[in-house]
C-alpha positions in Angstrom: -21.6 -36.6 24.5 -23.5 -33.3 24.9 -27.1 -33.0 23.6 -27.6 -29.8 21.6 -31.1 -30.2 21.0 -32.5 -27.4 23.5 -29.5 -24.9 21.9 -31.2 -25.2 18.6 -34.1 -24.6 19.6 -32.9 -21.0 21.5 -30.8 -20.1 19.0 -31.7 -21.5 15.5 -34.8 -18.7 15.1 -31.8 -16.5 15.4 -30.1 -17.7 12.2 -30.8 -16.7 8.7 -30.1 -17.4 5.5 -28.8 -14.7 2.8 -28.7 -14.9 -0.5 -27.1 -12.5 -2.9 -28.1 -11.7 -6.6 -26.0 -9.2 -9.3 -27.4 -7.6 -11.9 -26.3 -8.8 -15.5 -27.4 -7.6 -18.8 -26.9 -9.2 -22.0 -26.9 -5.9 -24.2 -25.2 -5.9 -28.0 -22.3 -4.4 -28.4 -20.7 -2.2 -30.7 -20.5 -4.7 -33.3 -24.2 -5.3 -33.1 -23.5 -8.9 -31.5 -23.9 -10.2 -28.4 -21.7 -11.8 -25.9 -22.5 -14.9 -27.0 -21.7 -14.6 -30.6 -18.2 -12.7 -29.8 -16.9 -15.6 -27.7 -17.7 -17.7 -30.6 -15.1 -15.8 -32.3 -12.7 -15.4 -30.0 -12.7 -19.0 -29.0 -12.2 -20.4 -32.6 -9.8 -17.3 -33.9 -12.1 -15.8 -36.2 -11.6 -12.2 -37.1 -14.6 -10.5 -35.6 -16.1 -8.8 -38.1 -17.0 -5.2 -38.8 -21.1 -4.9 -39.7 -21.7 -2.1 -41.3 -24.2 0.1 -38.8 -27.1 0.2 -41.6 -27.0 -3.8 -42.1 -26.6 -4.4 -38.4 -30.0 -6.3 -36.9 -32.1 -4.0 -34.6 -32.2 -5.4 -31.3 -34.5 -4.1 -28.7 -32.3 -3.2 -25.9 -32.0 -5.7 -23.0 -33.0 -4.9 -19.7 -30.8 -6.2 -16.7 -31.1 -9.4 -15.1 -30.7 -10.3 -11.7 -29.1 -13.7 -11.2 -27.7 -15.7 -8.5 -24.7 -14.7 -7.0 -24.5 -16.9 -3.6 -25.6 -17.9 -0.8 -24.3 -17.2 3.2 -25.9 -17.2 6.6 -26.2 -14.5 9.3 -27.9 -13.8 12.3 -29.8 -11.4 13.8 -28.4 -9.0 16.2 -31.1 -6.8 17.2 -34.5 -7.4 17.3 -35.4 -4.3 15.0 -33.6 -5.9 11.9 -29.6 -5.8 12.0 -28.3 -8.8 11.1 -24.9 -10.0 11.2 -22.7 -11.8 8.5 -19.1 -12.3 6.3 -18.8 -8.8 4.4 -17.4 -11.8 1.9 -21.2 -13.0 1.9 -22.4 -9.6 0.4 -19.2 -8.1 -1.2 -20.4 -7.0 -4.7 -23.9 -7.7 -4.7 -26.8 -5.7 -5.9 -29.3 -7.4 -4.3 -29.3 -8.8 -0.9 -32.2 -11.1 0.7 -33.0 -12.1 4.2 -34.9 -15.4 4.7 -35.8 -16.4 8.4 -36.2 -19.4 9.7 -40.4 -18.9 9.5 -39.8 -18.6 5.4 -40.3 -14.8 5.7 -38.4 -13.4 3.2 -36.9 -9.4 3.0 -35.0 -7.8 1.0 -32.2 -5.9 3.0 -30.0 -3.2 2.8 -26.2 -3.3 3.5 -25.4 -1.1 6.6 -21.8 -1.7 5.8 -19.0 -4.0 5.4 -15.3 -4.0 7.0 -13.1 -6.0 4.4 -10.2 -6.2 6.8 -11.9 -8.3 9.2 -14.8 -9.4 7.2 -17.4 -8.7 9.0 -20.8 -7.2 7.7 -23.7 -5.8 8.8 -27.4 -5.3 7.0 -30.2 -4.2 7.8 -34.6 -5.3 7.0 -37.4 -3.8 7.9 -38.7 -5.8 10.9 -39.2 -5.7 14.5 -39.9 -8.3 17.6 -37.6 -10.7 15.8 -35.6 -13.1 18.4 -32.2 -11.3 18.6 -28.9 -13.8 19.8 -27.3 -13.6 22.7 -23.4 -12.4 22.4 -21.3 -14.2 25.3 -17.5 -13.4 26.5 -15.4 -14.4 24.3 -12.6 -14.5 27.0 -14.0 -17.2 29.0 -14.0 -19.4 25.9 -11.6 -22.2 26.6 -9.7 -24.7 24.1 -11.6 -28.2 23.9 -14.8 -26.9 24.9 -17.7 -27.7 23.1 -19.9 -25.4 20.5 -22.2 -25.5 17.7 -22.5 -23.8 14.1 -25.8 -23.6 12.2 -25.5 -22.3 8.9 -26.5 -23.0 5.0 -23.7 -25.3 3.8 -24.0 -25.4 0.1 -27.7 -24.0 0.3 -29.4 -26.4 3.1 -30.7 -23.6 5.2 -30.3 -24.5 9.2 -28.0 -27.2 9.5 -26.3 -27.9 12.4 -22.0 -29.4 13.6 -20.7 -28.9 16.9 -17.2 -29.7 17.4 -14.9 -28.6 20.2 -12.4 -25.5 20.4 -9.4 -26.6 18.9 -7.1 -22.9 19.7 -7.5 -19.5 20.2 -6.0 -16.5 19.2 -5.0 -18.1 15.9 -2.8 -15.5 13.5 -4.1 -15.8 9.9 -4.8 -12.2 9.4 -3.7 -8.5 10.4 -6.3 -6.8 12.9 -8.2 -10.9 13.8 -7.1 -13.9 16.3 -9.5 -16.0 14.7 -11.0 -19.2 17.2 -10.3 -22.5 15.7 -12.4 -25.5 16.0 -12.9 -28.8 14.4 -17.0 -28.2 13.8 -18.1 -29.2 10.0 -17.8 -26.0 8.0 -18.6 -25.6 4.6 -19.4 -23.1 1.5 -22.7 -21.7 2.6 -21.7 -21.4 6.5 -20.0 -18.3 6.0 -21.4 -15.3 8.4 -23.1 -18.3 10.2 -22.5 -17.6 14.0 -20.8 -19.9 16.7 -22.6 -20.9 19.8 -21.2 -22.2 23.5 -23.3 -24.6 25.5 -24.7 -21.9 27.5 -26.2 -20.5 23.7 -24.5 -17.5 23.3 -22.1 -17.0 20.1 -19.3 -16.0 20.4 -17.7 -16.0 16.9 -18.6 -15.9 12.8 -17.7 -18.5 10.8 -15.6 -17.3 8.2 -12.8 -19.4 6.7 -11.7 -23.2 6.7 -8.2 -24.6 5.6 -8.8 -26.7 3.1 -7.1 -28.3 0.2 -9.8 -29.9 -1.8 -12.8 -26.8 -1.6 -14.6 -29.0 1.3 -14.0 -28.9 5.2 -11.3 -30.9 6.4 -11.0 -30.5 9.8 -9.6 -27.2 10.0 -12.1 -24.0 11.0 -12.0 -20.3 11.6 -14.5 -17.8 13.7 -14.3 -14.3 13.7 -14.3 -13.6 17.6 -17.8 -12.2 19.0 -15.6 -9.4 20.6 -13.6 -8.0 17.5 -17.0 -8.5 15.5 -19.2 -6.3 17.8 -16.2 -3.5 17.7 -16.8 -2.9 14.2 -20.6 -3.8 13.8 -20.9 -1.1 16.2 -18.6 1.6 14.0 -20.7 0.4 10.7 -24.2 0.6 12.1 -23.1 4.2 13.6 -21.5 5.2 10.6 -21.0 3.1 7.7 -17.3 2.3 7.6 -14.9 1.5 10.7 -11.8 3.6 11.1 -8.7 2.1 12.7 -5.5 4.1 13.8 -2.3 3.9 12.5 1.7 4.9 13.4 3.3 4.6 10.2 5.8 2.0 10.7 6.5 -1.2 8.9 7.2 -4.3 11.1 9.1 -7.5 11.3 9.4 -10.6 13.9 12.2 -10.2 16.9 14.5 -13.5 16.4 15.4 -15.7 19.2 19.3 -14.4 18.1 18.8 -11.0 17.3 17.0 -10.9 20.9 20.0 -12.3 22.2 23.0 -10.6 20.3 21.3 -6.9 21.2 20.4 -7.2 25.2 16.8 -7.4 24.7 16.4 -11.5 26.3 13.7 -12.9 25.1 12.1 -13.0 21.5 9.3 -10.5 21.7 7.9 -7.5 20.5 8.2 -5.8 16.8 10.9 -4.9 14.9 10.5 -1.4 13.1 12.0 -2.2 9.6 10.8 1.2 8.3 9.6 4.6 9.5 7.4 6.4 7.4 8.6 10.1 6.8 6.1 12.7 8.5 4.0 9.6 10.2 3.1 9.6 13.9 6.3 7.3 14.4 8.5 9.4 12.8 7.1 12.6 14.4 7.6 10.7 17.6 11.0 9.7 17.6 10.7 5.7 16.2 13.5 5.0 14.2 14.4 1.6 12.1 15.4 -0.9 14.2 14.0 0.1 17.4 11.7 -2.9 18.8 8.4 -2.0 20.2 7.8 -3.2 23.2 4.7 -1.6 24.7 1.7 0.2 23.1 -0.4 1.9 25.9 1.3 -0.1 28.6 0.4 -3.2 27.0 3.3 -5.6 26.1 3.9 -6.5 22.0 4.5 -10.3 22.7 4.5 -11.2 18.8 4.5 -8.7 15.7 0.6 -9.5 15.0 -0.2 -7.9 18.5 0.7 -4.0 17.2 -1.3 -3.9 14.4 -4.4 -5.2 16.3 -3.6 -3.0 19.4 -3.1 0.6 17.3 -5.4 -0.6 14.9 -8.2 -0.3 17.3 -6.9 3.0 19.3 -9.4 5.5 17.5 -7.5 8.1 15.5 -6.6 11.5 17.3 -5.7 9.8 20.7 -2.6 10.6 22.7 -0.8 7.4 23.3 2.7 5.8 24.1 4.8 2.9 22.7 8.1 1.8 24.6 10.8 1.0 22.6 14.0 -0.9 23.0 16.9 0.6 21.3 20.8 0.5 21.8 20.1 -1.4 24.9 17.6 0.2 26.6 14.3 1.3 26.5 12.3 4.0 26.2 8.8 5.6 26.6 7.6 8.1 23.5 4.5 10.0 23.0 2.4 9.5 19.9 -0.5 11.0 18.5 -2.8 7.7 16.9 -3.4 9.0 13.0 -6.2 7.4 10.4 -5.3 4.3 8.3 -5.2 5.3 4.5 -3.6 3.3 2.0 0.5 2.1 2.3 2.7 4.4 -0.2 5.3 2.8 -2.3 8.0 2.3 -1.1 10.7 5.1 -3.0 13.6 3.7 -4.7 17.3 4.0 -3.0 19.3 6.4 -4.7 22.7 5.5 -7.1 25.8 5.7 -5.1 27.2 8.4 -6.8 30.8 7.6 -6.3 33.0 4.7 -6.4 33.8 2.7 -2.8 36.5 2.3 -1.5 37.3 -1.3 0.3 38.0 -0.9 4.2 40.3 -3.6 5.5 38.2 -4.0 9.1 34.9 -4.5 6.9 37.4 -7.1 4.5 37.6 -9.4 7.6 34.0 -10.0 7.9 33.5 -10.1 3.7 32.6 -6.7 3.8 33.3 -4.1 1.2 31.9 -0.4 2.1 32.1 3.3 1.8 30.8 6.7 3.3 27.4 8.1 1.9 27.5 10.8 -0.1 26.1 14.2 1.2 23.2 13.7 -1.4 22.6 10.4 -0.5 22.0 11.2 3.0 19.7 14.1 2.3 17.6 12.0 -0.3 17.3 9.3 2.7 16.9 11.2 5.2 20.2 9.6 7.3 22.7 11.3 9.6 25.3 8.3 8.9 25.8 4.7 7.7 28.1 3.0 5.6 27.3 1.3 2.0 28.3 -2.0 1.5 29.8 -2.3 -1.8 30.2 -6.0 -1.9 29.4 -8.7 0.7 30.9 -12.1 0.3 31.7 -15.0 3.2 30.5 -14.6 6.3 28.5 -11.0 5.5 26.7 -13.0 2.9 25.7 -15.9 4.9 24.2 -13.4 7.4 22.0 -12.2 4.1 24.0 -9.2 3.3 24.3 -7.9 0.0 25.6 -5.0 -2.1 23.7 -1.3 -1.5 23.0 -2.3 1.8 23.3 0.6 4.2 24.4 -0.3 7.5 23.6 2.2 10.2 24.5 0.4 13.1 26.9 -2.5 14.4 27.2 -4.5 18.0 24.2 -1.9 19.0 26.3 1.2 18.1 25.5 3.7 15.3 28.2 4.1 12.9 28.4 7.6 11.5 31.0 6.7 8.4 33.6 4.0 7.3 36.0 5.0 10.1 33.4 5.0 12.8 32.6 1.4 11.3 36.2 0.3 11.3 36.6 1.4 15.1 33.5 -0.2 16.4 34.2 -3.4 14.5 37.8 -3.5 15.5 36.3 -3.3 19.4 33.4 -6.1 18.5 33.8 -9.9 20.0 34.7 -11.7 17.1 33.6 -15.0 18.9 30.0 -14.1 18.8 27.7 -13.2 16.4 28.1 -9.5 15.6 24.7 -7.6 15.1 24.3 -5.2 12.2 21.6 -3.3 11.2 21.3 -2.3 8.1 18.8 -0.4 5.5 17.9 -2.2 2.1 15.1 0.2 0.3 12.4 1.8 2.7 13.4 -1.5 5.1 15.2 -1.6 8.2 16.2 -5.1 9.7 18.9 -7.0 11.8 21.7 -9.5 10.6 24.1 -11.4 12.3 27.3 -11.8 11.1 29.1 -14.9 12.6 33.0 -14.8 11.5 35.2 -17.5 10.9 31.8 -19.7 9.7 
């Protein structure tokens, strides 16, 4: 077994403890009662009553009073006071303060704090403090050992090691969090994670747990992603992360498969957001990217991460796979801002008519309307007016728009007739089709 005593020693000065107090005040309200007295008559359904103002008691007004909130760990990150932690650790407080491992206590101020990948950076009023060493997060390999020191449920500096149990673990948007087995606990968030050779290389931040307490199960914030936005907040306060406007899906082993692309990979554009980089671009729904900058999309979690750090205003190029083959389009990386809603699919504005081709696969389906395709912004497609047997199975289901089938678009019901009259009925047949803002791929398997 290793011995971790000379890594404590080099890196536990580094750690701190941070605890977090809000501001609470205890004021009467209009009713000239407290809090206290209201719940009282709330809980037991009492009509609250309504004092008079000249026989209501004249309370001195309350000041506010800092209480707990929580307690976290950090560590430092530069020996002139920025410190490190979960932006969970310090979301909402008033009052943050910094105790290091010499009892020295400071209050500190928060630099700023990226929700999205939890990460948080503050900042006290010292200088020659011992500052951590960040190490390469690549060379981290699964079953190797490291260490966590941290406050689990308040005991300032207390120390697990465990080994690396998997990296590049998906459980959020823009982070492949490192998994190990080492002891983590409430109070160990922010806390950092340390290899043999003392250099940390994550943040504690989450556990899977079903009871509250650690169960074998541990997340870490890489040390690379972490530094990436410490350095945006201690520069300017908030991190800004690119975007293309596109909404994404998993690729299928069969929908690989039934369109020519081989192998499951890459991300399936389900939407295209009007006026977005994408759509400015040339993305459409149902194209699968590919490539972003030359590098491949090998699971749907890879895009996000990969545009979401391109800074905004860069030139750059995703390669998508469409109809069979691919290709490269230029696209100028925009800001992230908040997703719109998604806008409700017009009425079909006339009645369909049934098409005996689309019958054979329990289709039922009609043109779009000129309105229709100006309100969505389509050249072609086909509504499906009911979907029954083998259309159903494959998840199909009435106001569907189907724009494209066996990899060929399908301008109107007689276009679709002829394409499906030409499609191998003793394979799965491809569709894909358009249910609200949402593009995605079915495949229809007749005769099951």
């Amino acid at each position: 077994m290793p011995d971790f005593t000379d890594l404590v020693d080099q890196v536990g000065p580094s750690v701190v403890n941070i605890r977090t107090v809000e501001k609470v005040s205890s004021r009467s309200n209009a009713n000239g009662m407290d809090e206290e007295m209201l719940e009282f008559f709330r809980r037991f359904g009492v009509p609250i009553p309504n004092v008079p103002r000249q026989q209501r008691p004249q309370r001195p007004q309350q000041e506010e009073e800092a209480q707990p909130r929580g307690v976290g760990s950090g560590f430092i990150l530069t020996s002139d006071g920025f410190v490190m932690t979960n932006a969970h650790v310090v979301d909402g407080a008033d009052e943050v303060i910094v105790t290091l491992t010499d009892k020295r206590e400071f209050k500190a101020r928060i630099v700023g704090a990226d929700k999205r990948t939890d990460v948080a950076v503050v900042k006290i009023e010292a200088s020659g403090l011992p500052a951590v060493k960040v190490g390469d997060v690549s060379r981290l390999r699964v079953g190797e050992w490291v260490m966590a020191i941290g406050s689990p449920f308040g005991l300032e500096n207390t120390v697990t090691a465990g080994i690396v149990s998997a990296k590049q673990r998906d459980t959020g948007d823009y982070l492949p969090f490192i998994q190990t087995d080492v002891a983590i606990n409430p109070g160990n968030s922010g806390g950092p994670l340390i290899n043999m050779r003392g250099e940390v290389v994550g943040i504690n931040s989450q556990i899977y747990s079903r009871s509250g307490g650690f169960m074998g199960i541990s997340f870490a914030i890489p040390m690379d992603e972490a530094i990436r936005v410490s350095d945006q907040l201690r520069a300017s306060g908030r991190v800004t992360r690119g975007r293309i406007g596109v909404q994404i899906g998993p690729v299928t082993k069969d929908v690989a498969e039934s369109i020519g692309l081989g192998k499951a990979q890459g991300a399936l554009v389900t939407g295209v957001e009007a006026g977005s980089p994408a759509d400015k671009a040339g993305v459409e729904a149902g194209d699968i990217i590919t490539r972003f900058d030359g590098k491949p999309i090998e699971k749907v979690a890879d895009l996000p991460r990969l545009v979401g750090n391109t800074k905004p205003g860069n030139r750059s190029s995703v390669t998508v796979f469409r109809r069979g083959a691919s290709r490269d389009l230029a696209i100028t990386i925009a800001e992230i801002e908040p997703d719109k809603p998604a806008t409700k699919v017009a009425e079909r504005e006339e009645k369909p008519k049934a098409s005996a081709a689309a019958q054979q696969m329990g289709l039922s389906v009609t043109d779009l309307t000129d309105a229709q395709k100006k309100e969505l912004k389509l050249k072609g497609g086909v509504v499906v007016a009911a979907a029954t047997d083998a259309a159903a199975r494959a998840g199909l289901r009435e106001g569907d728009i189907i724009l494209s089938v066996a990899n060929t678009e399908v301008s109107g019901v007689k276009d679709f007739e002829s394409v499906l009259s030409k499609a191998d009925k003793s394979k799965p047949i491809n569709v894909l089709y358009r249910r609200g803002e949402w593009a995605q791929y079915a495949l229809i398997r007749p005769g099951k």
